[in-house]
TORRO-545318 format. One line per field, with one value per residue (C-alpha): x, y, z; residue number from 1; residue in one letter; chain. Coordinates in Angstrom, 1 decimal, always signed. Layout:
<zalos>
east c(X;...)
north c(Y;...)
up c(Z;...)
num c(NUM;...)
residuo c(A;...)
cadena c(A;...)
</zalos>
This chain:
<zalos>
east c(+11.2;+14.3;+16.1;+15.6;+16.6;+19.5;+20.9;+20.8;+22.7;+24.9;+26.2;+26.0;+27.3;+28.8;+27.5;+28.6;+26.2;+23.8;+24.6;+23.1;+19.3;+20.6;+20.5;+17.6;+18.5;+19.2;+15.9;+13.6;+15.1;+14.3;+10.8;+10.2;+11.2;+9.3;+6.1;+5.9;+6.3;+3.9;+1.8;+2.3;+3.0;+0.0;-2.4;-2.9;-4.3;-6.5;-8.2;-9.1;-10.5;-12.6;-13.8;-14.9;-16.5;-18.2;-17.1;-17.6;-18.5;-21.9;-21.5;-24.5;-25.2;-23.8;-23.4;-19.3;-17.7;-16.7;-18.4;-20.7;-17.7;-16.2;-19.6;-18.4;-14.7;-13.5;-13.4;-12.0;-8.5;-7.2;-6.6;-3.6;-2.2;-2.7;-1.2;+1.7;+2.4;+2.1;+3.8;+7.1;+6.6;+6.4;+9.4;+11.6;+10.4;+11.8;+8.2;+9.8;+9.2;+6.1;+5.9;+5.6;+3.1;+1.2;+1.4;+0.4;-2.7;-3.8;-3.2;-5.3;-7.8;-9.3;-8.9;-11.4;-13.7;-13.0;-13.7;-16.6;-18.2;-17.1;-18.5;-21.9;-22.3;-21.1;-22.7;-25.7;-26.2;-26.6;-25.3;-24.8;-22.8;-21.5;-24.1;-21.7;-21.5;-20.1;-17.5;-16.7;-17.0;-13.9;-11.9;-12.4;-12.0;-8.4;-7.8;-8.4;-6.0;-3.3;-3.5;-3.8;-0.7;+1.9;+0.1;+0.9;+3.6;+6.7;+8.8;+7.2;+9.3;+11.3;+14.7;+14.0;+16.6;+18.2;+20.4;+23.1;+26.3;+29.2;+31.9;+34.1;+37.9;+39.7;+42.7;+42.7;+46.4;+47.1;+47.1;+44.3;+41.8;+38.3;+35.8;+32.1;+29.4;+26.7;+23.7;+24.1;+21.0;+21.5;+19.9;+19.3;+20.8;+17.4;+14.6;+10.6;+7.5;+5.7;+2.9;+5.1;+4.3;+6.1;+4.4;+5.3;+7.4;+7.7;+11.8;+10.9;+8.8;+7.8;+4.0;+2.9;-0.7;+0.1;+0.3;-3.8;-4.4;-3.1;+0.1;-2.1;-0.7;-3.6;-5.3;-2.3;-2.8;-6.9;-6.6;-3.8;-6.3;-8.8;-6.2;-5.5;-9.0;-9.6;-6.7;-7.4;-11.0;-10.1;-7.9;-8.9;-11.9;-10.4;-8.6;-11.7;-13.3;-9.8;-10.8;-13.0;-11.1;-8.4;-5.1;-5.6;-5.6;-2.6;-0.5;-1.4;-0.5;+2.5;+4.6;+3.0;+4.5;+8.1;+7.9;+6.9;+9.3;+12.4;+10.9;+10.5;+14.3;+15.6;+13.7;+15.1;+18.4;+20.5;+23.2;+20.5;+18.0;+20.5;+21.6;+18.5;+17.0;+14.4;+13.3;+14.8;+12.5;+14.6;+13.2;+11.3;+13.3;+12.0;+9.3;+10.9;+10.8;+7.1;+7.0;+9.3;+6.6;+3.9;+5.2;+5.9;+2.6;+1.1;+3.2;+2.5;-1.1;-0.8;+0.4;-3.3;-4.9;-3.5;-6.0;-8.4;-8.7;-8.1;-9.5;-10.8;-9.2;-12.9;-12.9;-10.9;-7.9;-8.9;-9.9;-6.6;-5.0;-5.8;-5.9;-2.4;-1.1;-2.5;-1.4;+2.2;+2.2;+1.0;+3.9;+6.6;+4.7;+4.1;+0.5;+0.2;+2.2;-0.8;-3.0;-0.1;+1.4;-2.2;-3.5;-5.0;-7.2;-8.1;-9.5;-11.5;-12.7;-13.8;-15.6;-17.8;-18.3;-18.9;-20.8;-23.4;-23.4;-24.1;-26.9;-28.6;-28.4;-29.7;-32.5;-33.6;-33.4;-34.7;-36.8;-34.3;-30.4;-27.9;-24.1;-21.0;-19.2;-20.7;-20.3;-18.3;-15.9;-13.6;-11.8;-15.7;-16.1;-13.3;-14.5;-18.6;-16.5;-15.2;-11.5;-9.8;-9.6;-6.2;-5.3;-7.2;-5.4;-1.9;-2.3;-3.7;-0.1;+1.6;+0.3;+0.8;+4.3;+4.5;+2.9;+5.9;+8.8;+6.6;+6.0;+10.1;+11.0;+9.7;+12.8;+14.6;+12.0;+11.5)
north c(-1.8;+0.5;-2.7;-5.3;-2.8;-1.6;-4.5;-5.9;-2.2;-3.0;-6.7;-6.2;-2.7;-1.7;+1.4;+4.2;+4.0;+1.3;-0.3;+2.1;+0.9;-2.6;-1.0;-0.5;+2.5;+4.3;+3.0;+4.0;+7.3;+7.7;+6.8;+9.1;+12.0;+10.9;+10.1;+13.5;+15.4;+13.4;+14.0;+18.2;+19.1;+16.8;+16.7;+20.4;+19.1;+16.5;+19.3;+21.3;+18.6;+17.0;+21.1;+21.1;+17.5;+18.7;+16.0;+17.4;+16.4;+16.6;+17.9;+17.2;+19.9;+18.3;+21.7;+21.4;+24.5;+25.3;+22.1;+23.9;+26.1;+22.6;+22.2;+21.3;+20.4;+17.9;+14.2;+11.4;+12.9;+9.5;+8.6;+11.4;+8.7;+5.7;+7.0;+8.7;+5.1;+3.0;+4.4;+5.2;+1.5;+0.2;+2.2;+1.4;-1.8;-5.4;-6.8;-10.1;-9.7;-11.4;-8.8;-6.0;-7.8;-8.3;-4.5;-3.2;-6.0;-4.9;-1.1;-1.9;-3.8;-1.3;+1.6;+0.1;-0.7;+3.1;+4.5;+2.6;+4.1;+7.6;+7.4;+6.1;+9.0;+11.5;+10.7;+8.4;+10.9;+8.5;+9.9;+5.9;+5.4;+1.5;-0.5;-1.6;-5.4;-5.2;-2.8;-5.8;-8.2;-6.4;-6.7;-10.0;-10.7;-9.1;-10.7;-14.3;-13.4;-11.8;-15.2;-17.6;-16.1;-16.5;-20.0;-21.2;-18.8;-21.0;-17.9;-16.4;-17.9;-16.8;-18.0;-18.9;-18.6;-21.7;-22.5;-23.3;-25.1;-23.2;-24.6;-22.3;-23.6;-21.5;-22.1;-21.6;-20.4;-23.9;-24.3;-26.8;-26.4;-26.1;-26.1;-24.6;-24.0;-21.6;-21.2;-19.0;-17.7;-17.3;-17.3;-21.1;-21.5;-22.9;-21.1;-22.6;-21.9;-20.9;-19.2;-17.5;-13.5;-10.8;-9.9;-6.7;-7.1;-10.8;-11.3;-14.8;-12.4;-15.1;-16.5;-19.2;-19.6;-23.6;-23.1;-22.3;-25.3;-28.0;-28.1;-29.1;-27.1;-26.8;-25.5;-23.5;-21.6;-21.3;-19.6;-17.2;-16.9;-16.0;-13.2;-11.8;-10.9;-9.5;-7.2;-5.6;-5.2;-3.7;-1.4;-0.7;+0.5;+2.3;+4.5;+5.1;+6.4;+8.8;+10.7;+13.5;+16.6;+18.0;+15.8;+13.7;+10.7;+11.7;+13.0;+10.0;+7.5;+9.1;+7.9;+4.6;+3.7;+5.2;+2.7;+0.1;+0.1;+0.6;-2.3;-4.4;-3.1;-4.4;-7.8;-8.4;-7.3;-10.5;-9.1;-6.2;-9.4;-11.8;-8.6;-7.6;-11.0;-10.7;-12.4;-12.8;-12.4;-13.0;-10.6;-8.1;-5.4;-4.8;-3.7;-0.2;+0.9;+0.5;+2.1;+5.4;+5.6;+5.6;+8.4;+10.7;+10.1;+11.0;+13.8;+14.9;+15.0;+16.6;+19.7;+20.1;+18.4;+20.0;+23.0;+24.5;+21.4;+21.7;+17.8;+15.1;+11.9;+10.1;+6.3;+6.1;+7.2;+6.4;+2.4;+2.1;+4.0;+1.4;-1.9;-0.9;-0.4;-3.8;-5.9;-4.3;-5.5;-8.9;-9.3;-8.7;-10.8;-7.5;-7.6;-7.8;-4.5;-2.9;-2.2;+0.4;+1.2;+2.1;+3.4;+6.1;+4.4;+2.0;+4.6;+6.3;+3.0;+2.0;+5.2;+4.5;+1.4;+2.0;+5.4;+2.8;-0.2;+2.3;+4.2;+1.0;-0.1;+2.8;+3.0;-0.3;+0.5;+4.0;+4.2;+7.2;+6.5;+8.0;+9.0;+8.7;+11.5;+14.4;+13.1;+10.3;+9.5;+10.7;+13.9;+14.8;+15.2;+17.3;+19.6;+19.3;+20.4;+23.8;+23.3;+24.2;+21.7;+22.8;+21.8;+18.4;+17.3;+18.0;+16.5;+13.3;+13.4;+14.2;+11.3;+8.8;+9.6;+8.7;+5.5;+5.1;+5.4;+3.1;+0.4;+1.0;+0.8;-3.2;-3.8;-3.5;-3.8;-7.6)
up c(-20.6;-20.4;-18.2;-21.3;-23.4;-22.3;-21.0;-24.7;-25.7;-22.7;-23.8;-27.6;-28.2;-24.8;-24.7;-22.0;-19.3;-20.0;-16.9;-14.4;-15.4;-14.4;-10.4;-8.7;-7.1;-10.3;-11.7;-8.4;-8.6;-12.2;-11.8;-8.8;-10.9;-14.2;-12.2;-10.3;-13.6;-15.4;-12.3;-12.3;-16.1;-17.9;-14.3;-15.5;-18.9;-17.4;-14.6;-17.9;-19.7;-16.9;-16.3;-20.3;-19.9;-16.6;-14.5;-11.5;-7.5;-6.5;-3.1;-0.7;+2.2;+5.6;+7.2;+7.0;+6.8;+3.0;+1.7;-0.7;-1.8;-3.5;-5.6;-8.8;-8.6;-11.4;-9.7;-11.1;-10.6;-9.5;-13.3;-13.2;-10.3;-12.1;-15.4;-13.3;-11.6;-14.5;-17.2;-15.3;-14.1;-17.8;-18.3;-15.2;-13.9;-15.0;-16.7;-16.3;-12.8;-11.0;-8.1;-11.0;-13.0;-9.7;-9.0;-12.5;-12.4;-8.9;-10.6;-13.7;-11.3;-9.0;-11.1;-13.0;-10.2;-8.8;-12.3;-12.9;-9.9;-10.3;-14.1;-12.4;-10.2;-12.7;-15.8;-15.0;-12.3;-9.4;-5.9;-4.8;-7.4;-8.1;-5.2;-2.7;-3.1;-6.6;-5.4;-2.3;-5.2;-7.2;-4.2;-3.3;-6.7;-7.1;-3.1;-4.6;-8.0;-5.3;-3.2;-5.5;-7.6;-4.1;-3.8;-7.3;-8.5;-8.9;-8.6;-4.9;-3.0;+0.2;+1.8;+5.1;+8.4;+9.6;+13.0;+12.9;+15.7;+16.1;+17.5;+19.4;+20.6;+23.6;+25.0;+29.1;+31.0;+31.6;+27.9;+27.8;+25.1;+25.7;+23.3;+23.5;+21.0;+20.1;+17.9;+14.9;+12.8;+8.9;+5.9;+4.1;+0.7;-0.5;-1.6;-0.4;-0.9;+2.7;+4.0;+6.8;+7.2;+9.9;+12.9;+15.2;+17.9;+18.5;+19.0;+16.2;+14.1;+11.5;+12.0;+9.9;+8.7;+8.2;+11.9;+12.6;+9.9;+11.3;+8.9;+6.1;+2.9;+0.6;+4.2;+4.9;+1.7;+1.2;+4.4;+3.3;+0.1;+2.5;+4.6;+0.8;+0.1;+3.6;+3.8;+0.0;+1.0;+4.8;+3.3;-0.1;+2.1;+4.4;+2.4;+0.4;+3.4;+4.8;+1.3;+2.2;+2.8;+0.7;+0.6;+3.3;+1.8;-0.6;+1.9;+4.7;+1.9;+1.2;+4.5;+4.1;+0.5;+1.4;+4.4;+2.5;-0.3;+2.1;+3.6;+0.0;-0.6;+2.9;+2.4;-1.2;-0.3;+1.4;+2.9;+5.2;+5.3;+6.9;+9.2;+10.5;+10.7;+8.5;+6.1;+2.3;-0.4;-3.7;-6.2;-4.2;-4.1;-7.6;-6.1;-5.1;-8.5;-8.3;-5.2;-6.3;-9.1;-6.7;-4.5;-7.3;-8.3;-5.1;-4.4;-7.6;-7.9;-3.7;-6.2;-7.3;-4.6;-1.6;-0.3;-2.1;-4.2;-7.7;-8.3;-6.5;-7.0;-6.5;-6.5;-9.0;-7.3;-3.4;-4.3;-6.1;-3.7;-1.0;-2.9;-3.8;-0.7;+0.5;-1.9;-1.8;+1.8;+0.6;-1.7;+0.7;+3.9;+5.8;+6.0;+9.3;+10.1;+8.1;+11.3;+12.5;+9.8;+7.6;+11.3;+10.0;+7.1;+10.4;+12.7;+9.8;+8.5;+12.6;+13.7;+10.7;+11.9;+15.5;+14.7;+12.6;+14.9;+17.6;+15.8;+15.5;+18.7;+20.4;+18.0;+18.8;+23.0;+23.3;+20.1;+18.6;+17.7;+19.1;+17.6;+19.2;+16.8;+15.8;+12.7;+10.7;+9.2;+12.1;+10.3;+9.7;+13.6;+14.0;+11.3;+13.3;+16.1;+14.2;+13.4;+10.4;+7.1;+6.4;+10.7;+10.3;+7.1;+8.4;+11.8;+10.3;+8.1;+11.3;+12.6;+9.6;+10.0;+13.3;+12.5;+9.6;+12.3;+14.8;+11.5;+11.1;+14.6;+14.8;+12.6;+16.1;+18.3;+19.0)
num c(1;2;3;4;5;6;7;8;9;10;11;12;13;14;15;16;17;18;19;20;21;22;23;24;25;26;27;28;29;30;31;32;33;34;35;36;37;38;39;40;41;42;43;44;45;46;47;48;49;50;51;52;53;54;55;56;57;58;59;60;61;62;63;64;65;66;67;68;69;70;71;72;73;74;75;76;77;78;79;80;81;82;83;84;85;86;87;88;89;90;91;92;93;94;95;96;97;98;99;100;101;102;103;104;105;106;107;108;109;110;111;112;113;114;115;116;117;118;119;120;121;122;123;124;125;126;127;128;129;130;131;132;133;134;135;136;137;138;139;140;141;142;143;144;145;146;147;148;149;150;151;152;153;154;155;156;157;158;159;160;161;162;163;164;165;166;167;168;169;170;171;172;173;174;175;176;177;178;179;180;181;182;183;184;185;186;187;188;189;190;191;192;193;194;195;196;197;198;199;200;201;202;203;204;205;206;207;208;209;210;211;212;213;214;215;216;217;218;219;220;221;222;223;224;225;226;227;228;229;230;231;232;233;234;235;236;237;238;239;240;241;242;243;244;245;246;247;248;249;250;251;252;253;254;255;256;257;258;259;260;261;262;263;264;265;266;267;268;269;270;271;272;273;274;275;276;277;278;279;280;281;282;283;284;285;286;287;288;289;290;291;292;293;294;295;296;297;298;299;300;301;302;303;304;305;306;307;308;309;310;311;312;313;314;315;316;317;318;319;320;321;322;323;324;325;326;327;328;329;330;331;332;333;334;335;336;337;338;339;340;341;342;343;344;345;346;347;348;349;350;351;352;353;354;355;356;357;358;359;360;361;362;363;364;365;366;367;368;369;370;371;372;373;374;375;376;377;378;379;380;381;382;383;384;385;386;387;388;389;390;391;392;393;394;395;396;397;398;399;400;401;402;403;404;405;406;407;408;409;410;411;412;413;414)
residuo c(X;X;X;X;X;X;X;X;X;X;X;X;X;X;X;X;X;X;X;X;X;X;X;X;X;X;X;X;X;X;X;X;X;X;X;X;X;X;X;X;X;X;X;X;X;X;X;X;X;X;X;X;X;X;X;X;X;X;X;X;X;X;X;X;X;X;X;X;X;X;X;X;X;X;X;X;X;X;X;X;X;X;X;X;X;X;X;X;X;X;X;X;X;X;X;X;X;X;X;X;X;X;X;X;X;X;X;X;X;X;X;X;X;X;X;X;X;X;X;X;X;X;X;X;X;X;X;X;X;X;X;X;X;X;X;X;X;X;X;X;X;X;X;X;X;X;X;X;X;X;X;X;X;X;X;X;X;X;X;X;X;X;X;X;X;X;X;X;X;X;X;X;X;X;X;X;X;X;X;X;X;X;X;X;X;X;X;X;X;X;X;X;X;X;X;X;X;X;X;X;X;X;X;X;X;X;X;X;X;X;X;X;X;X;X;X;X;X;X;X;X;X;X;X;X;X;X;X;X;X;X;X;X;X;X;X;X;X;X;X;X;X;X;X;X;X;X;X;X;X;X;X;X;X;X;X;X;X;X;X;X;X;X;X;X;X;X;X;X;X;X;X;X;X;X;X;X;X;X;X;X;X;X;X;X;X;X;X;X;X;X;X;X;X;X;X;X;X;X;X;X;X;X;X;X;X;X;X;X;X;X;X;X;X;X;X;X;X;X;X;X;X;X;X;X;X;X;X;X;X;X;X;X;X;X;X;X;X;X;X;X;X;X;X;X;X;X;X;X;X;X;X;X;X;X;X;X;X;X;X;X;X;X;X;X;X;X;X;X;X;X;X;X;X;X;X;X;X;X;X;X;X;X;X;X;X;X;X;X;X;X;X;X;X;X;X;X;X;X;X;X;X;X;X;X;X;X;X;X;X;X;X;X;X)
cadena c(A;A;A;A;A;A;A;A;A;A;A;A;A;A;A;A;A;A;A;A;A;A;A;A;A;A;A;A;A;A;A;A;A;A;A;A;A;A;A;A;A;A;A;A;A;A;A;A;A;A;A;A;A;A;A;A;A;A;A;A;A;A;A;A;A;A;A;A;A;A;A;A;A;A;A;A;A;A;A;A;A;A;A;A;A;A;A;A;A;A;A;A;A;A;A;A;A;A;A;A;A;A;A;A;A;A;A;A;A;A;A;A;A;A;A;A;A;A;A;A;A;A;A;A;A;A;A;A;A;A;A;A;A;A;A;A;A;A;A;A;A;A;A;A;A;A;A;A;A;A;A;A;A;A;A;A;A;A;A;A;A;A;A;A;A;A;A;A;A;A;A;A;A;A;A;A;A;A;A;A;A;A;A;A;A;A;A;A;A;A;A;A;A;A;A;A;A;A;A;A;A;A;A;A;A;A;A;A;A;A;A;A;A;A;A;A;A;A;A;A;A;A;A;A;A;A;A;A;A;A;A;A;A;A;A;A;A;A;A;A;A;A;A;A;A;A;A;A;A;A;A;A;A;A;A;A;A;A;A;A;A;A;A;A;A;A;A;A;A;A;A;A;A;A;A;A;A;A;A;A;A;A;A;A;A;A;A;A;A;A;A;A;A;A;A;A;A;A;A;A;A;A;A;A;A;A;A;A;A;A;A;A;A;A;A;A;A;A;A;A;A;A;A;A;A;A;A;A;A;A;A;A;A;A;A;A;A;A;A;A;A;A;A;A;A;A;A;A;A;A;A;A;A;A;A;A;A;A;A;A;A;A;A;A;A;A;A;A;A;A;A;A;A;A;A;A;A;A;A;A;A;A;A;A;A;A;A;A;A;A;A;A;A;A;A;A;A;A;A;A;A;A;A;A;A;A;A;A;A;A;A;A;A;A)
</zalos>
């Protein structure tokens, strides 16, 4: 709002300073500091209400250490994210801009769905909360709007690298001339619509989904329709399941969307594109503004969510929390950097999986199942096996920072 604005104050009235909300930089940094104190000085607010409302978690007896303790802590906490995302994005963010209109959809989207469920278990006082397959029908829902907005979207577009001859004259100590050419890589003039994404460490890190259909382009983009819908629900999921000890999931998530806005910033940027050989998405870097807002937000609500928990995020916050994330990397064609740069989400989100596939196989051969962990999800084990909350949650950041150098590193690494 504050770019349309200002830029009208800017041309008609020339006032001191209107300029600076026409850079990105000036606007991420602005929305970084409004979300984190919308997060801290009204999240305070929101605790007390939900406390008065009695919105609190239901904590079933798994014989963790300090789990009863939480009995009773407000849930629903991811609303103080959404609200401290959204409204420095309404304020910061060019609404013009089809990357931000994607991001405050996707925003709107599954906090619904998250809140929906934590209202369930909270006031209809059902444990299950929202049954599962409407929850998978919310994200595929918001996968098919994600995928069917790059297919159609006449402004998703992406400026793809061309090779160019260059010829090369040198003049030997005889004096003759001799001339030699060379291929040079840069960035075409003309903007397409593709279905090309980045993969990891391939030195021609651009993989086309057009390639697995044949070259057919209505193929080409169902099937990136279909890739959309996976990755929301894979790590909408996953992050839903990293949620179960105090700040984990905020402060794992928190590497995760600095990496990817310096990535959405390099990609829409054309000089650090064309320098780094990646490739130019006009428009995205607008995406960092809604990325600043995002951390501030997350940092922010770490400042009651860190341990002992003040609030839960619930559904609300976790859903939202991944479906964001996965859609962001949809936008700027970095999906498929997810696996190690979300690693975290994906080993919680697998030892469930293999914990319950495993369960039900030794059940079926010996008669009674068996469990790989002690318990899952993953940071559940580690707490079976007597190590402190507080030790857990910090190694897993530990490690999703890792995973954030590793995810920057393939910018080289080819």
């Amino acid at each position: 709002m504050f770019y349309h604005l200002f830029r009208i104050l800017s041309q008609s009235y020339s006032i001191p300073g209107a300029g600076m909300f026409q850079y990105i930089s000036f606007r991420a940094a602005a929305a970084i500091i409004v979300s984190l104190l919308i997060a801290v000085i009204f999240g305070r607010s929101i605790i007390d209400f939900l406390r008065r409302q009695q919105i609190g978690e239901d904590i079933r007896d798994l014989g963790l250490e300090g789990q009863l303790q939480k009995r009773g802590t407000p849930t629903m906490g991811g609303v103080i994210i959404l609200l401290a995302i959204l409204i420095p994005t309404l304020l910061f963010g060019r609404l013009d801009n089809v990357y931000v209109q994607l991001m405050i959809v996707s925003t709107l989207w599954l906090g619904f769905i998250g809140g929906l469920d934590d209202y369930i278990k909270v006031f209809r006082h059902r444990k299950e909360g929202l049954k599962g397959r409407f929850k998978v029908v919310g994200q595929v829902g918001l996968g098919i709007i994600v995928g069917t907005t790059m297919w159609l979207s006449p402004e998703i577009v992406v400026r793809e690298k061309v090779t160019q001859p260059v010829e090369t004259l040198f003049v030997n100590a005889d004096g003759s001339v001799e001339q030699q050419f060379r291929q040079r890589v840069l960035l075409s003039s003309e903007s397409t619509k593709t279905t090309k994404t980045t993969i990891p460490f391939i030195k021609d890190n651009e993989f086309d989904y057009g390639w697995m259909t044949g070259g057919h382009d209505v193929a080409a983009w169902l099937l990136y329709v279909l890739v959309a819908i996976f990755v929301v629900t894979a790590v909408s999921n996953g992050a839903n399941l990293t949620d179960g000890l105090d700040g984990l999931a905020t402060g794992v998530s928190v590497p995760i969307v600095v990496v990817l806005g310096m990535l959405a910033y390099l990609s829409g940027h054309i000089v650090y594109a064309d320098y780094l050989n990646i490739m130019y998405i006009p428009q995205s870097g607008e995406l960092v503004v809604f990325a600043a807002a995002m951390i501030g937000a997350l940092v922010g609500f770490l400042w009651y969510n860190s341990f002992p928990a003040q609030i839960f995020m619930g559904d609300t916050g976790s859903l939202s929390i991944g479906g964001i994330i996965a859609v962001f990397a949809l936008c700027i064609r970095k999906e498929l950097l997810l696996p190690v740069l979300c690693g975290v989400f994906l080993v919680e989100s697998c030892s469930v999986m293999l914990q319950v596939a495993y369960f039900k196989y030794t059940k079926r051969k010996y008669g009674e199942g068996r469990r790989i962990l002690l318990m899952s999800p993953v940071h559940h084990h580690y707490q079976k096996k007597g190590q402190f909350e507080t030790k857990i949650v910090i190694r897993f950041w530990i490690i999703s920072l890792l995973l954030a150098a590793i995810t920057l590193v393939t910018l080289k690494i080819r």
